[in-house]
C-alpha positions in Angstrom: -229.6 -92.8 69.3 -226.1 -94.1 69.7 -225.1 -97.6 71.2 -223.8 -96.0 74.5 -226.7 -94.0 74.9 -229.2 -96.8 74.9 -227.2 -98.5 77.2 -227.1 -95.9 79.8 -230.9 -95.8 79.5 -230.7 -99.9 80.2 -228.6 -100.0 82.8 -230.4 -97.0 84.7 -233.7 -99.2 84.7 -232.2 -102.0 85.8 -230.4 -100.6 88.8 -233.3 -99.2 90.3 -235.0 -102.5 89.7 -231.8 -104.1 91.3 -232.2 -102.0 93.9 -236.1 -102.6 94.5 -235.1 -106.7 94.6 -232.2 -105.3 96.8 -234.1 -103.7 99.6 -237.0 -107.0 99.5 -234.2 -109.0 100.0 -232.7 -106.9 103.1 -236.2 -106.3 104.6 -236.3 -110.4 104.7 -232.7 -110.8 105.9 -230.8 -107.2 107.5 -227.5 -106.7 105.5 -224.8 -107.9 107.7 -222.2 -106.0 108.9 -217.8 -107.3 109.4 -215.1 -105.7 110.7 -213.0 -103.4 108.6 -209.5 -101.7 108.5 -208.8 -98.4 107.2 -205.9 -96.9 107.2 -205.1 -93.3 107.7 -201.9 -91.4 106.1 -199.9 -88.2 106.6 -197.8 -86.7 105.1 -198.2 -89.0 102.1 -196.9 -91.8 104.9 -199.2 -94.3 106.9 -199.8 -92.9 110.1 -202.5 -95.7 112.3 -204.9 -98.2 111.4 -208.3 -97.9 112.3 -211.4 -100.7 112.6 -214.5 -99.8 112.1 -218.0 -102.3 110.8 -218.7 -102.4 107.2 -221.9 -103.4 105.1 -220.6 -107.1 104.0 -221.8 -106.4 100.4 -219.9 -109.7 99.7 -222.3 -111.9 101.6 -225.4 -110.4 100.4 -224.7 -110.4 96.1 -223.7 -114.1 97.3 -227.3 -114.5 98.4 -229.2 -117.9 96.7 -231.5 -116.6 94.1 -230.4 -112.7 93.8 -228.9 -113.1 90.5 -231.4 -114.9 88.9 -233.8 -112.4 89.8 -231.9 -109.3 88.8 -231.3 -111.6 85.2 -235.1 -111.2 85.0 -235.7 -107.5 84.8 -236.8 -106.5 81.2 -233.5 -105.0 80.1 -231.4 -107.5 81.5 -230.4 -109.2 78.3 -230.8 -106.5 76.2 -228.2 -104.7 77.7 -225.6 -108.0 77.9 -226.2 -108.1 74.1 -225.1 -104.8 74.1 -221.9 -104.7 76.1 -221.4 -108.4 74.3 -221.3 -105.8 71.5 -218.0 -104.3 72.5 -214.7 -106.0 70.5 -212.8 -105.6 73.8 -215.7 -107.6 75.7 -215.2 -110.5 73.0 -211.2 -110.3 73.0 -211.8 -110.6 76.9 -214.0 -113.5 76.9 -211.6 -115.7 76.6 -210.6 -115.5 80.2 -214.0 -115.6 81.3 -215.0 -112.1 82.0 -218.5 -112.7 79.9 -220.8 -109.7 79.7 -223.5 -111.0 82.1 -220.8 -111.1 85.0 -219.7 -107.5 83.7 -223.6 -106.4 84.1 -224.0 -108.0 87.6 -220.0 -106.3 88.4 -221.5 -102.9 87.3 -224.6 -103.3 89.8 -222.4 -104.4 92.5 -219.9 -101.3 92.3 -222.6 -99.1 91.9 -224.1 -100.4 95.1 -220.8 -100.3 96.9 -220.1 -96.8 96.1 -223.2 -95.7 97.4 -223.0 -98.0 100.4 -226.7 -98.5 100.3 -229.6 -99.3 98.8 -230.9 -96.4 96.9 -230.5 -94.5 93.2 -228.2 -91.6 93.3 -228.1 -90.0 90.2 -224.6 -88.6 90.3 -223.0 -92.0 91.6 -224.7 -93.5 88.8 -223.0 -91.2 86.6 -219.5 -91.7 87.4 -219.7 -95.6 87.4 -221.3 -95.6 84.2 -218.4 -93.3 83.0 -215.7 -95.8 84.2 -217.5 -98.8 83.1 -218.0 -97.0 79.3 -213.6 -96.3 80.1 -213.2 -99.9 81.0 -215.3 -101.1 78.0 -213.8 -99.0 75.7 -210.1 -99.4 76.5 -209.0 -100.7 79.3 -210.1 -103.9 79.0 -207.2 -103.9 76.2 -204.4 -103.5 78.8 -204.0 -105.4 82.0 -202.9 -103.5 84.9 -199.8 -104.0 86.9 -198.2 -102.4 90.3 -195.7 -103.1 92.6 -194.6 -101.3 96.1 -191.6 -99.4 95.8 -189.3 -99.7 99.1 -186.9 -97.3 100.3 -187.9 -94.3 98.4 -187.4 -90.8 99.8 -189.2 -88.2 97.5 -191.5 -85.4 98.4 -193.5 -84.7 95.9 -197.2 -82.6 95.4 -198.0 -84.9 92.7 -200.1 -87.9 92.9 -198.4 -89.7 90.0 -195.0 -88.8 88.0 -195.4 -90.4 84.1 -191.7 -92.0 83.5 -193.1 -93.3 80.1 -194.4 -97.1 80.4 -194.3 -97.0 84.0 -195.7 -94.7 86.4 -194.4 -93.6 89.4 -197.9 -93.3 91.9 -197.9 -91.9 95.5 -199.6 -95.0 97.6 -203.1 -94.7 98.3 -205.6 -96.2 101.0 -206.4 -99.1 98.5 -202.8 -100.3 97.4 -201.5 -99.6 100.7 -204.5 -102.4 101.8 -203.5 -104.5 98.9 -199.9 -105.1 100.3 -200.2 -104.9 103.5 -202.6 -107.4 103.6 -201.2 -110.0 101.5 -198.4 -109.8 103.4 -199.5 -110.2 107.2 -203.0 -110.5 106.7 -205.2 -108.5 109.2 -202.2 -108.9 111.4 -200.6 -105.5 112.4 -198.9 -103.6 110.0 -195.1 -104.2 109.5 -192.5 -102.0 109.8 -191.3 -102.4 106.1 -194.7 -100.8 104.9 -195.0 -98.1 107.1 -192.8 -95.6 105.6 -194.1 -97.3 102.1 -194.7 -94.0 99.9 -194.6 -95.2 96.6 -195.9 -97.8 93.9 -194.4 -98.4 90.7 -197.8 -99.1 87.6 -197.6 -100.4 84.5 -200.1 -101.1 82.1 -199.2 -103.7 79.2 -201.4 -104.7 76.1 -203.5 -107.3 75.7 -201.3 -110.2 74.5 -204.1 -112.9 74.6 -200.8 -114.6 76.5 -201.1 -113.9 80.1 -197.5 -115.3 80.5 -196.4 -113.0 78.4 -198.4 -110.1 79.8 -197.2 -110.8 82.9 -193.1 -111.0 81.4 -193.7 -107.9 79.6 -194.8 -106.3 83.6 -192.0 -107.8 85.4 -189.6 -106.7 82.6 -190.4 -103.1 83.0 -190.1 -103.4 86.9 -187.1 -104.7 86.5 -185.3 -102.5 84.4 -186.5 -99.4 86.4 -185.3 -100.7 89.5 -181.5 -101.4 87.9 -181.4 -98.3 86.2 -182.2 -96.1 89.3 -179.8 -98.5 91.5 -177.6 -96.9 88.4 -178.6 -94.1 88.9 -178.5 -93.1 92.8 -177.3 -94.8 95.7 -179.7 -96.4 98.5 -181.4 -99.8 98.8 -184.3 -99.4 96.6 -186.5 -102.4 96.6 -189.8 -104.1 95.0 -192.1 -106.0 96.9 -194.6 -108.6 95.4 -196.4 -107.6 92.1 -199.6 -107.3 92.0 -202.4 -107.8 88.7 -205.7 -106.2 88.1 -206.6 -104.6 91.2 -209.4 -102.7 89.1 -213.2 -102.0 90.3 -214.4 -104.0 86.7 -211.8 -107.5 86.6 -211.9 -110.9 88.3 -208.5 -112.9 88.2 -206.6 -110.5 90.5 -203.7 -111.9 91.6 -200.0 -111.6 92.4 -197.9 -112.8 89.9 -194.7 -112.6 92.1 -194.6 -113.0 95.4 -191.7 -110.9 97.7 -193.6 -111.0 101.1 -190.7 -111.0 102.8 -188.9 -108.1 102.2 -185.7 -107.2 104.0 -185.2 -103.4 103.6 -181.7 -102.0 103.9 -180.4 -99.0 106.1 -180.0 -96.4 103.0 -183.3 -94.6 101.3 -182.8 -92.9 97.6 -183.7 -90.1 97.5 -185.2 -87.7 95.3 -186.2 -84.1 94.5 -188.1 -82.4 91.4 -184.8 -82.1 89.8 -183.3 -85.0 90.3 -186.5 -87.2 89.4 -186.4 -85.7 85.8 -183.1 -86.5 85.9 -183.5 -90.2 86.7 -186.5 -89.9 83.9 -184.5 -88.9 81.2 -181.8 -91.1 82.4 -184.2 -94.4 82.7 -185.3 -93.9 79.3 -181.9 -93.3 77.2 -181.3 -96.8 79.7 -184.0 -98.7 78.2 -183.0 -97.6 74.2 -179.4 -99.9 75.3 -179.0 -102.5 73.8 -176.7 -105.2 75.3 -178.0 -108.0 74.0 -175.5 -108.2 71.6 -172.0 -110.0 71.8 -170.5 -107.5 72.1 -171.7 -105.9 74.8 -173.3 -108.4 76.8 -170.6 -108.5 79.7 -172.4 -104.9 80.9 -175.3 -106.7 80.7 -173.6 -109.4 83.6 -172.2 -106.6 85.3 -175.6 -104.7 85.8 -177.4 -107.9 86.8 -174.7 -108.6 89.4 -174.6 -104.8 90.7 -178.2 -104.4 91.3 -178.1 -108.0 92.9 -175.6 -106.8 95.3 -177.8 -104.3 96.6 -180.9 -106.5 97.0 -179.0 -108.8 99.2 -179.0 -108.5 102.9 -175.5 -110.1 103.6 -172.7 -108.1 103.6 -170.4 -111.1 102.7 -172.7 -112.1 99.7 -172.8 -107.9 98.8 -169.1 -107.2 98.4 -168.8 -110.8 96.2 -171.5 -110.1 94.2 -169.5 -106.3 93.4 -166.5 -107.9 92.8 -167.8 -110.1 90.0 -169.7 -107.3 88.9 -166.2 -105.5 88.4 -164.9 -108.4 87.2 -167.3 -108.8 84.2 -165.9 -105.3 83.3 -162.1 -105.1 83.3 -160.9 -108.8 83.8 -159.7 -111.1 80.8 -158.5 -114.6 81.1 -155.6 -115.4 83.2 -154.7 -112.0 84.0 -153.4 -111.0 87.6 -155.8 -108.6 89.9 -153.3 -106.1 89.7 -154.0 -105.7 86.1 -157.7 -105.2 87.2 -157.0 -102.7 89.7 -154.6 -100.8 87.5 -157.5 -100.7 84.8 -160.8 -99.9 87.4 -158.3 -96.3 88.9 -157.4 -95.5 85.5 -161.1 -95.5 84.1 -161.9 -94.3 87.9 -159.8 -91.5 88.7 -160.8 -88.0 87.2 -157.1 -86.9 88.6 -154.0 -88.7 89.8 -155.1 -89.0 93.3 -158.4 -90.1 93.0 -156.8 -92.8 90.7 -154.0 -93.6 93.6 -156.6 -93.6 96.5 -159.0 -95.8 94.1 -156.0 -98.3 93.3 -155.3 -98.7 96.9 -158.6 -99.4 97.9 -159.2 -101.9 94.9 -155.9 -104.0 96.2 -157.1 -104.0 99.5 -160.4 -105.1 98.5 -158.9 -108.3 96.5 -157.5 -109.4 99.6 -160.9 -108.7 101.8 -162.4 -110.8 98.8 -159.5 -113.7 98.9 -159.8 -113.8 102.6 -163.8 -114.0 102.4 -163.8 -116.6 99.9 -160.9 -118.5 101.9 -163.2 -118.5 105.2 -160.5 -116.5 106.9 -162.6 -113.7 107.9 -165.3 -113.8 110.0 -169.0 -113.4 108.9 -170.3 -110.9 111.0 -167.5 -108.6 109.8 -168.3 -104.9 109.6 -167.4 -103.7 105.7 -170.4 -101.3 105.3 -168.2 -98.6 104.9 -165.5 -100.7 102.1 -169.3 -102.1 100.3 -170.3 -98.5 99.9 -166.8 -97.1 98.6 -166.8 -100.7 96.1 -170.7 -100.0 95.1 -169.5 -96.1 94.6 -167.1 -97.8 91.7 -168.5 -100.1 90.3 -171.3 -98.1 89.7 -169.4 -95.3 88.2 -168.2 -97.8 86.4 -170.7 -99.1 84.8 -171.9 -95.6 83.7 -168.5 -95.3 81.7 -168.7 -98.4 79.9 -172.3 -97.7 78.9 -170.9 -94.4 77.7 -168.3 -96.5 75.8 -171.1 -98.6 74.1 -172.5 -95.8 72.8 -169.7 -93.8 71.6 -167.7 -96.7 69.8 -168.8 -99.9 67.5 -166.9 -102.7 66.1 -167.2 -102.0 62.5 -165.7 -98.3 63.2 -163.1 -99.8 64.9 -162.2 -102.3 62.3 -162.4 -100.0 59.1 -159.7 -97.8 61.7 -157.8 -100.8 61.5 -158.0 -100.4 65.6 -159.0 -104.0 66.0 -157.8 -106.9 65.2 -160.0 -109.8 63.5 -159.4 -112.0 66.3 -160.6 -109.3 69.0 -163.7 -108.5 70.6 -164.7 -104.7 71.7 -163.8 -105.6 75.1 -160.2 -106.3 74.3 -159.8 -103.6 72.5 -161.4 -101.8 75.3 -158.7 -103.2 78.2 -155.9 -103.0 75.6 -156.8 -99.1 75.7 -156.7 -99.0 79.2 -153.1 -101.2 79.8 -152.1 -98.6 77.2 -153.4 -95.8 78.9 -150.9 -96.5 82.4 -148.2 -95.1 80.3 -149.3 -92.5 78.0 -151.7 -90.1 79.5 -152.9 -88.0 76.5 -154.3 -91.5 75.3 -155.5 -91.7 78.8 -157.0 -88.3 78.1 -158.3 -89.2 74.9 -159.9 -92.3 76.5 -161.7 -90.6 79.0 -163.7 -88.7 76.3 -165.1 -91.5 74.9 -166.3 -92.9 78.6 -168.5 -89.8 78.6 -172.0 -88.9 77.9 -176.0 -89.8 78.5 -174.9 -91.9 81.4 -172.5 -89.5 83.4 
């Protein structure tokens, strides 16, 4: 007989001696009942909250003397040895998820699922199928998810696989999870009710939970700056939360955003276009810009997706002006060098590069006046921070193109760069070279093309 089947034998006979102790112990003192919030959706959005009395399951398994009686039933210790058995249960011991907490855990859900005091086979079933799952595997990976604001995408899929994140249509029990650590049983905000989305991660056991927890945020991260690379809108992530499973204990959040601003602008999304943000968010984590020589894009993306999590249209159109500075400025140089580089690398034509180079002057001197105090705060650029985010993203796109298409050693055994140059000079020489000679302009464009266009 294997090891799994003796233990679903163990753990049948002692939940329907749990439940025996259970119903003593409500026939002395009645389950109590608190109040409850549910909430209803439609159309994959939340449509009204609703209260309604619950059994309060938590107040009866904290009842004095009801685990030590469930701890003497036969089998009790048999079957701890048993799951104590399990590599992952030892691995995991070391945060203090023993196996006679992961016994009592099993009774508890099964109870809970059933919502009463009784054996039902095919409930049984299905818990002792997750907790086999959760012993088997998932207690090797430590789960991660974090609401996704701002997202616009219809969708007859519960969950969309990007790779090692998932995209995962919000549910009664996340929705509850964010809502509620962020008002409360208060009344639900505004910035959750069109909530449609989480983002989930699951990241190996690193016996770190620092680390786990880097490796989560990490991932978040770089989703969220790729598709503000990707599409327009003011995507956002709330708070991120840990272990909301049925079978762990230290749930927690591990960053707290409870106060989450959300912008006018939704991105949105389609069947098509999500494969194509897919394929483009996994050619975007292969970069690599750690490098010297291509850390500046780095800068640059940190600063553009900054500028779209801030709320201040002042602090925006800086933050995209740095952004485009890390790109095409070089020591010293005048901003009409910049602007003559950013419509040149811009412009697919001669007017889109005049139109672009007009609106880049015009923006140095919105920036010069903003940084001088001598315009007002509460001025109205939404329409110039939309126009600047349109470039600079574009932008970006090219140089990562670039980085792909050239490297430093290539360049050098061309004898195209000098040993005192970086690629970026050589990049910016191109482009001052590329004012007066269009076929190099031509031949420069080709090389700011590909995975990222």
């Amino acid at each position: 007989m294997t090891r799994q089947k003796i233990l679903d034998d163990f753990l049948e006979n002692i939940l329907k001696e749990s439940i025996e102790i259970f119903n003593e112990s409500h026939l002395k003192t009645p389950l109590k009942q608190t109040q409850d919030k549910s909430y209803e959706f439609k159309n994959d959005l939340f449509n009204k909250e609703t209260s309604s009395k619950k059994n309060d399951f938590r107040e009866f398994f904290s009842r004095k003397g009801l685990k030590p009686k469930i701890e003497k039933i036969e089998d009790f210790f048999l079957a701890v040895d048993l799951i104590s058995g399990y590599p992952n249960t030892k691995i995991y011991s070391k945060r203090g998820l023993d196996a006679i907490n992961l016994l009592h855990t099993f009774i508890e859900n099964y109870v809970e699922s059933v919502n009463d005091f009784k054996f039902l086979e095919s409930k049984y079933k299905n818990i002792f199928k997750s907790f086999i799952k959760f012993l088997n595997t998932d207690i090797l990976q430590v789960h991660y998810f974090t609401p996704l604001f701002r997202l616009d995408f219809s969708s007859k899929y519960t969950q969309k696989d990007l790779g090692n994140i998932k995209l995962t249509k919000i549910n009664k029990d996340t929705f509850k999870i964010i809502k509620e650590s962020m008002v409360g049983t208060g009344s639900v905000p505004g910035t959750v009710r069109r909530l449609g989305y989480v983002l989930e991660s699951v990241v190996p056991f690193q016996n770190n939970t620092d680390e786990e927890d880097r490796i989560a945020i990490n991932r978040f991260q770089k989703f969220l700056i790729s598709a503000h690379l990707f599409t327009d809108g003011d995507l956002k992530m709330g708070s991120i939360y840990k272990n909301f499973t049925p079978w762990m204990y230290n749930s927690s959040k591990i960053l707290n955003m409870s106060d989450v601003t959300l912008g006018p602008k939704s991105s949105k999304l389609n069947s098509r276009s999500y494969l194509e943000l897919k394929t483009f968010y996994n050619k975007f984590l292969d970069l690599n810009l750690n490098g010297k020589d291509w850390s500046f894009i780095q800068v640059a993306l940190d600063r553009f997706s900054s500028s779209i999590l801030r709320n201040n249209s002042i602090e925006k159109i800086v933050d995209l002006n740095v952004a485009l500075e890390c790109l095409f400025s070089s020591p010293g140089e005048t901003s009409l060098k910049i602007t003559n580089r950013v419509s040149l690398l811009y412009g697919s034509d001669e007017l889109t590069q005049e139109e672009c180079w007009i609106f880049i002057k015009n923006i140095y001197k919105l920036r010069n006046d903003i940084l001088h105090g001598r315009k007002d705060s509460a001025l109205d650029i939404a329409e110039d921070i939309e126009e600047l985010e349109k470039i600079v993203r574009s932008s970006i796109r090219k140089f990562l193109n670039i980085s792909l298409n050239i490297s430093k050693k290539e360049l050098k055994s061309e004898k195209k760069l000098k040993s005192d140059q970086t690629v970026r000079d050589y990049i910016l020489n191109e482009l001052d070279l590329c004012l007066i000679n269009r076929i190099r302009l031509e031949n420069f464009s080709n090389i700011s093309k590909g995975s990222f266009s």
